[in-house]
C-alpha positions as CSV (number, residue, x, y, z in Angstrom):
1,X,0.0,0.0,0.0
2,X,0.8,3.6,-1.0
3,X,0.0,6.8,-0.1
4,X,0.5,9.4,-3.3
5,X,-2.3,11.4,-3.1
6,X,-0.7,15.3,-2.9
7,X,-3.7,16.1,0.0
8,X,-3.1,13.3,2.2
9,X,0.5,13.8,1.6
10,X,0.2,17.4,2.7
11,X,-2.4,16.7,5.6
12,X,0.4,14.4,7.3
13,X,3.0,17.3,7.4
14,X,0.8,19.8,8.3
15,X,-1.1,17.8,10.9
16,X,2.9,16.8,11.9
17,X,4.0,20.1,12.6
18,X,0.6,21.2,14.9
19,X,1.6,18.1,16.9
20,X,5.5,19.4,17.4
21,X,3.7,23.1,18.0
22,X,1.9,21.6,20.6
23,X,4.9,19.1,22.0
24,X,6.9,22.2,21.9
25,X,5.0,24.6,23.5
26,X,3.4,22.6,25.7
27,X,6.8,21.7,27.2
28,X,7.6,25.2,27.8
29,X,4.2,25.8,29.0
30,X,4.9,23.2,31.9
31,X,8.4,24.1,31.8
32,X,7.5,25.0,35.9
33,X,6.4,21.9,36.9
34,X,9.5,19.6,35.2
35,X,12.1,21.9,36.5
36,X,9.8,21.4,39.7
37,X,10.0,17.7,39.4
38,X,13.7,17.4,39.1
39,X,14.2,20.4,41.9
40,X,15.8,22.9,39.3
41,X,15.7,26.5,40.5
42,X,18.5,28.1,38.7
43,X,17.3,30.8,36.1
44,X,20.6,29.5,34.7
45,X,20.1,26.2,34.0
46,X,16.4,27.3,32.2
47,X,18.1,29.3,30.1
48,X,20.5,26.7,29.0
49,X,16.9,25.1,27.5
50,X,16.5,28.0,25.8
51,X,19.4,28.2,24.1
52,X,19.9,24.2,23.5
53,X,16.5,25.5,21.3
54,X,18.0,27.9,19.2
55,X,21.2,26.1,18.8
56,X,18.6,23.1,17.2
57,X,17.0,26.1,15.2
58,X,20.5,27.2,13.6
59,X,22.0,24.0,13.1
60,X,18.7,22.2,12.1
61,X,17.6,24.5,9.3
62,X,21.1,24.9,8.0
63,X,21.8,21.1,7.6
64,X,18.2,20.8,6.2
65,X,19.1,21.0,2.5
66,X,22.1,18.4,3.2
67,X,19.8,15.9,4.8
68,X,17.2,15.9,2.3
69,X,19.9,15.9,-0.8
70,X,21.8,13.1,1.0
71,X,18.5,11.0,2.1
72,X,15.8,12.3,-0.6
73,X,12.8,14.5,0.9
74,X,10.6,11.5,1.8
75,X,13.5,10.1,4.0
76,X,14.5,13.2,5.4
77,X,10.9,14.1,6.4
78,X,11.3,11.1,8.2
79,X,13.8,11.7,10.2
80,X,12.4,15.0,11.0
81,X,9.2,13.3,12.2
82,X,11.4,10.6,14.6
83,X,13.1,13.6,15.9
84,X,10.2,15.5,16.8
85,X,8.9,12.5,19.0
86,X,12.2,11.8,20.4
87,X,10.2,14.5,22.7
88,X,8.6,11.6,24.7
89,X,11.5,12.3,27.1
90,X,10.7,15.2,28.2
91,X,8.1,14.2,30.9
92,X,10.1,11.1,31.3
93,X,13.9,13.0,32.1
94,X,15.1,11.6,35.2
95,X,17.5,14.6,35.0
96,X,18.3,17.9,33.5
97,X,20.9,16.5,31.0
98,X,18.3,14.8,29.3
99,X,15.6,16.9,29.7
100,X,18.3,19.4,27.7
101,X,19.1,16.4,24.9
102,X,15.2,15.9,24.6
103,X,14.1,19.2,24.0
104,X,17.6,19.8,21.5
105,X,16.8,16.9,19.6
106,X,12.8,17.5,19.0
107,X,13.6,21.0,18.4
108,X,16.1,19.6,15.5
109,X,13.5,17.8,14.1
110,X,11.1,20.6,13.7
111,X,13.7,22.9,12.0
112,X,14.0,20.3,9.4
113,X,10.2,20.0,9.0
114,X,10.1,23.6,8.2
115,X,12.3,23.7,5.9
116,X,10.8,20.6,3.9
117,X,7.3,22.1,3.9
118,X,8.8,24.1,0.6
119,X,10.0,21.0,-1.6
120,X,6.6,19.1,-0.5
121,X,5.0,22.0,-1.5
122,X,6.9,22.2,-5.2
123,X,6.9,18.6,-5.4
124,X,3.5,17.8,-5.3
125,X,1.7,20.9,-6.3
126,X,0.7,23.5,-9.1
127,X,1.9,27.1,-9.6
128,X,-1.9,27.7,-8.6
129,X,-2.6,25.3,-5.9
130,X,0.5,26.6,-4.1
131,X,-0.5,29.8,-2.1
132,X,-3.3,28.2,-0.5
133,X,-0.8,25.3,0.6
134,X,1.8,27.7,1.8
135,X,-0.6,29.7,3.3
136,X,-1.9,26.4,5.2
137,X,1.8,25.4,6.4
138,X,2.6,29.1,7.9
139,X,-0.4,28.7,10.4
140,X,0.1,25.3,11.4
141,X,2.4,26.4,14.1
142,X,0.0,28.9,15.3
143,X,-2.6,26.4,15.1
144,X,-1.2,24.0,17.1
145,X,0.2,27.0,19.7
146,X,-3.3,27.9,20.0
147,X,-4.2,24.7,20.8
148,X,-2.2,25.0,24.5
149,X,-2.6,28.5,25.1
150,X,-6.4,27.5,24.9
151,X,-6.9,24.1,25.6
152,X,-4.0,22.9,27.8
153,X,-5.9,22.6,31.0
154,X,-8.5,20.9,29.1
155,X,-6.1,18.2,27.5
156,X,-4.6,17.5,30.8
157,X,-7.8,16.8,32.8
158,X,-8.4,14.1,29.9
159,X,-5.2,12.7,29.4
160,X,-4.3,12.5,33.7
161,X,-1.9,15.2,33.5
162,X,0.9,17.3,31.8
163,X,3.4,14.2,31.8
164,X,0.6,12.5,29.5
165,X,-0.5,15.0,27.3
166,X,3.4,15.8,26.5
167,X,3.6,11.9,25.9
168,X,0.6,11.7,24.1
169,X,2.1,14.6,21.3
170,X,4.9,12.7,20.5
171,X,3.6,9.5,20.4
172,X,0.9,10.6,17.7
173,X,4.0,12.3,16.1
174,X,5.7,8.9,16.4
175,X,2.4,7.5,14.4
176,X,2.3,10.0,11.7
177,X,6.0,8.9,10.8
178,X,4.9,5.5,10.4
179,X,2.4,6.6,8.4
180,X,4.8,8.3,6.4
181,X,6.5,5.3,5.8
182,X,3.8,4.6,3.1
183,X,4.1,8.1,1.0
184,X,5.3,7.7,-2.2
185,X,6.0,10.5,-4.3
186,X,4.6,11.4,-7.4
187,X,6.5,13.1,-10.8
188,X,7.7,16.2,-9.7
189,X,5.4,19.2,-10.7
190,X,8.0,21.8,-10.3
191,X,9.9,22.8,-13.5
192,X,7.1,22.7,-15.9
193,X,5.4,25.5,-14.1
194,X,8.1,28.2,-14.3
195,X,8.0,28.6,-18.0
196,X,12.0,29.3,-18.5
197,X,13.0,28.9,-21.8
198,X,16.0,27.6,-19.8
199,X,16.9,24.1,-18.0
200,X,16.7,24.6,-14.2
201,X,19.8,25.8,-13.0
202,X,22.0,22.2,-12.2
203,X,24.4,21.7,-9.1
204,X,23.2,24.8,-7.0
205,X,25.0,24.0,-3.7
206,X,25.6,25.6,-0.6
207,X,28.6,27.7,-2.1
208,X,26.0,28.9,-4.8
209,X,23.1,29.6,-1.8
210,X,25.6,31.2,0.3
211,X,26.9,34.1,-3.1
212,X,23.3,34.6,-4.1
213,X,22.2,37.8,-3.3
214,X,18.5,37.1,-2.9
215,X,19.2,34.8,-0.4
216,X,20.3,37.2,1.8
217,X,17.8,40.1,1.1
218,X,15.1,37.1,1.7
219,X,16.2,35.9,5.3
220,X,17.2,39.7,6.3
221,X,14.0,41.1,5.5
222,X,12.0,38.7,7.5
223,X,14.4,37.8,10.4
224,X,13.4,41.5,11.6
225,X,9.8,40.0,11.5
226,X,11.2,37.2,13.2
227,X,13.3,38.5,16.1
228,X,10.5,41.0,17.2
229,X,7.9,37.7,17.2
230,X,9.8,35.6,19.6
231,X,10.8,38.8,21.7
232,X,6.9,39.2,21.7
233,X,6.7,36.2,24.0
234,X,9.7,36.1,25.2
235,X,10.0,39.5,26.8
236,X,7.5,41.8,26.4
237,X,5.0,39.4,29.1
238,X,8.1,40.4,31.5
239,X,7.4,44.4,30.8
240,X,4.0,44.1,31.5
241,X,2.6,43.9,27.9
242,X,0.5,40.6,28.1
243,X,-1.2,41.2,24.5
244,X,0.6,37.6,22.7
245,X,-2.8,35.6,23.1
246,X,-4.4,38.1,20.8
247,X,-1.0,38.3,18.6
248,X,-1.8,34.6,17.9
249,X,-5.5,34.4,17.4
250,X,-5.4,37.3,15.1
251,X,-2.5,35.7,12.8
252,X,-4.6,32.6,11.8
253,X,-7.3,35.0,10.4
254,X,-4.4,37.1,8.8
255,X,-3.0,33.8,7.7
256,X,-6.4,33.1,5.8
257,X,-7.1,36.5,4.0
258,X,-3.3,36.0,3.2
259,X,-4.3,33.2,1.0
260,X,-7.4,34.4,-0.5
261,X,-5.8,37.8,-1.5
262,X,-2.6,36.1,-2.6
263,X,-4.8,33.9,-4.8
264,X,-6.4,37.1,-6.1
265,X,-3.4,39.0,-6.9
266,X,-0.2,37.7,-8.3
267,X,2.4,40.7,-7.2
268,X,3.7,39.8,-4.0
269,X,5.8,43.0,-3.4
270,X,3.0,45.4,-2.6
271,X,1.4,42.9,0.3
272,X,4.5,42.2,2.1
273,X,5.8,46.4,1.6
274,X,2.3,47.5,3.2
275,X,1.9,45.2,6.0
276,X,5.6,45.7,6.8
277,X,4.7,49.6,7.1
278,X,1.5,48.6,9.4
279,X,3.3,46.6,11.1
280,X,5.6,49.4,12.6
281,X,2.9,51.5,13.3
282,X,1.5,48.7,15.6
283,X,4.5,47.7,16.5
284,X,5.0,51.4,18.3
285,X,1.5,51.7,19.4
286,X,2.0,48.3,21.6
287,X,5.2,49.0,22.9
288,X,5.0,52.6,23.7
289,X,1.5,53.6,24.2
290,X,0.4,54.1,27.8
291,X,-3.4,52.8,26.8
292,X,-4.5,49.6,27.5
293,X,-7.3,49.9,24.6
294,X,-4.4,51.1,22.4
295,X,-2.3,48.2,23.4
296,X,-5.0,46.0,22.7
297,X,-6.2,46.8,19.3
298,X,-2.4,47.3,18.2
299,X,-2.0,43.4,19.4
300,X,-5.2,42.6,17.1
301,X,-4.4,44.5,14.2
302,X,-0.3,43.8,14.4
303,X,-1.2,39.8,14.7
304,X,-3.0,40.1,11.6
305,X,-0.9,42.1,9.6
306,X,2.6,39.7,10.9
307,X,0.7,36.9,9.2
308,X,-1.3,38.4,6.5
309,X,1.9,38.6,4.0
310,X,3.6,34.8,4.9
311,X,1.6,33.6,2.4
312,X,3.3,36.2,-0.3
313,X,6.8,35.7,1.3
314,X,6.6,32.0,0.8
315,X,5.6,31.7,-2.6
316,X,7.4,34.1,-3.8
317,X,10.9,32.4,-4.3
318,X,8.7,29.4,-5.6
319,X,7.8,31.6,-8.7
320,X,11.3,32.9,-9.4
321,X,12.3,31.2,-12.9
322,X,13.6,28.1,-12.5
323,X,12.9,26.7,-9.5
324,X,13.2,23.2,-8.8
325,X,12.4,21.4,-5.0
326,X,16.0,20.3,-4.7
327,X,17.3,24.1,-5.1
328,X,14.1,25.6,-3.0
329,X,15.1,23.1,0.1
330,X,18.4,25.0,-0.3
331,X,17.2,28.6,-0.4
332,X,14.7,27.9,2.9
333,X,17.4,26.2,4.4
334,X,19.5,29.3,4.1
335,X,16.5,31.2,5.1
336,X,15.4,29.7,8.2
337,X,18.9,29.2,9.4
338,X,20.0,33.3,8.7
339,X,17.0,34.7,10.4
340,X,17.4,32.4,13.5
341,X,20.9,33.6,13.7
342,X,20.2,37.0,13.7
343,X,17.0,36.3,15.9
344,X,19.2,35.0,18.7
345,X,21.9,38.1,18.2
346,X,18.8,40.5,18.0
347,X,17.4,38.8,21.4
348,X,20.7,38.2,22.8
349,X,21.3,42.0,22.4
350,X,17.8,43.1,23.7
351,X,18.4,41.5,27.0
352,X,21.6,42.7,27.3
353,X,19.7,46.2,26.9
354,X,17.6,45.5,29.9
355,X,20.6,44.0,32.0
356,X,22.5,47.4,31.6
357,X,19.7,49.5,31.8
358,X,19.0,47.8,35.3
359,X,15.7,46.3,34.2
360,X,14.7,49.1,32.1
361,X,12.9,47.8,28.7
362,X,13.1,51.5,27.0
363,X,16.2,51.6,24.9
364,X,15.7,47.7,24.4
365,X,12.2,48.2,22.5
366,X,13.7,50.6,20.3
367,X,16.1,48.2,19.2
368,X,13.1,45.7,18.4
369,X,11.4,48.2,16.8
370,X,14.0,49.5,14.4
371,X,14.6,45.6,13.9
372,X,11.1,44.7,13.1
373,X,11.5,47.8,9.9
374,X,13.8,45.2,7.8
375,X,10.4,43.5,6.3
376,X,9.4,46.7,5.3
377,X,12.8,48.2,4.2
378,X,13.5,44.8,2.5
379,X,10.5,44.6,0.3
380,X,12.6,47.8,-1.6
381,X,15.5,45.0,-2.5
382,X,13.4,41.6,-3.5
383,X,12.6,40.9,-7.2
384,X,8.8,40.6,-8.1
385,X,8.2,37.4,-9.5
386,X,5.0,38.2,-11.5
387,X,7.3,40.5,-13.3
388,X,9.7,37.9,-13.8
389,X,7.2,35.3,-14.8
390,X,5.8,37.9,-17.6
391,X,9.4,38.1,-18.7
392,X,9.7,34.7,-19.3
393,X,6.3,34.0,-20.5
């Protein structure tokens, strides 16, 4: 038996990636209670957990590409998925050490599976059918983050507790990859659709990636987007701005009229130029404004406008001419892996802020601020691919 249907193929990373959501930050939402069970106190020792995390987000999404070039996509995704329920140790560390491993190695897993999203995407389908897709995949995290911020103490009164709902998401994780097992690949879709009077470009490695200008203007002009997200929840709860549930709920509806208007309209540009703008605007008005009401419909508004132009950014290296999946797992791999780099030296840097400022967030969410302008400022450097597609056409 075989599973090549492109919807069922799709439906098994998706559903995949809500389930490491949920492992993932579901273990940080009961991060008190295992650092209870083992008797860790030391703000030290959390934050090693933090940072095993974004050393699995670097490293991960960097050796991506390699995995899937070395393995093929379908065994890659694979691995990702075994990864991502190595996370059944978490609730069943005995100690720190592997509590640390655990969470480094699921964490690995799901910056792999975001980087493969792409390739499934060009492998299995159309030019058309793709924006909805992508738009699908960039909420799945939110989907499944939503999930615990909503329905965590729920899941635990059914399962018996935290230990089993954390053991329960990786062990349906651990399903799906078995599952997996069965996918088998249809022709890829991808060349075809770009309409290059051209071959695809052959042997685009890593040394290519890495002198390839767009690559760079890409992953800088969404790791501003990036860094100010996670410093969302990562810091701004600890000035007193508690707005993130609203962030979230509000970027699953911006993810959805992200796909509809991307289906709509072709340019990409102009969607990803004027939310960035918005998105400073709120950005300021969250930060900085003294009034709750303010503060709140900033939140609302800047969750929808974060997420209303993924869908754009995604696609839009997918319609660049000649684009295979082999070279696009490169360029996200590049992408994922730049912007987590300079999300941890952005976050590293805003804390520092604080430190030397004795606690005080003000200079610190000016820096965030004038970071989260690069997806705006960036949209000035990136090529339109409607443009390019006319060219070529």
């Amino acid at each position: 038996m075989h599973i090549s249907n492109k919807y069922l193929i799709e439906g098994i990373v998706f559903v995949s990636y809500i389930l490491f959501a949920m492992a993932w930050v579901g273990g940080t939402a009961s991060m008190g209670n295992i650092m209870s069970a083992m008797s860790v106190d030391s703000l030290a020792d959390a934050s090693f957990i933090s940072g095993a995390v974004t050393l699995a987000k670097i490293l991960g999404t960097f050796i991506a590409a390699l995995l899937a070039l070395k393995l093929g996509l379908k065994n890659a995704l694979l691995l990702s998925m075994v990864l991502i329920a190595v996370g059944v140790l978490t609730p069943l560390s005995p100690n720190y050490y592997l509590l640390l491993l655990s969470r480094f190695i699921m964490g690995l897993g799901g910056a792999l599976m975001i980087v493969y999203f792409n390739p499934v995407v060009m492998r299995c389908f159309s030019a058309k059918e793709r924006p909805v897709v992508n738009g699908l995949n960039a909420v799945a995290f939110n989907i499944g983050t939503a999930i615990i911020l909503y329905l965590m103490a729920d899941i635990n009164a059914f399962t018996g507790g935290w230990r089993s709902s954390l053991m329960l998401f990786s062990l349906a994780s651990l399903l799906l990859g078995v599952i997996w097992m069965l996918v088998k690949f249809e022709q890829e879709q991808s060349t075809p659709d770009n309409h290059s009077q051209t071959s695809p470009q052959a042997d685009y490695s890593y040394r290519h990636a890495l002198k390839d200008k767009f690559n760079w203007v890409y992953s800088l002009t969404y790791a501003g987007l990036l860094s100010f997200y996670i410093c969302l929840f990562t810091f701004y709860p600890r000035a007193g701005i508690s707005q993130s549930a609203l962030v979230i709920t509000f970027g699953i509806l911006g993810t959805l009229a992200g796909i509809i208007y991307s289906l709509k309209f072709p340019r990409r540009l102009p969607v990803i130029r004027w939310s960035g703008l918005v998105m400073i605007v709120t950005i300021i008005g969250l930060t900085f404004s003294p009034s709750i009401t303010v503060k709140t419909i900033c939140a609302m508004v800047l969750g929808f406008v974060i997420f209303f132009p993924i869908t754009a950014l995604v696609s839009l290296p997918q319609e660049l001419p000649q684009m295979t999946s082999e070279k696009i797992t490169i360029v996200f791999s590049l992408f994922w892996s730049i912007s987590y780099l300079m999300t941890t030296l952005v976050l590293w840097l805003f804390g520092k802020l604080v430190d030397v400022n004795q606690g005080d967030f003000s200079q610190a969410f000016i820096l965030i601020t004038l970071v989260s302008s690069s997806f705006f400022i960036g949209s000035f450097f990136l090529p339109e691919p409607a443009k390019a597609k006319q060219h070529t056409s």
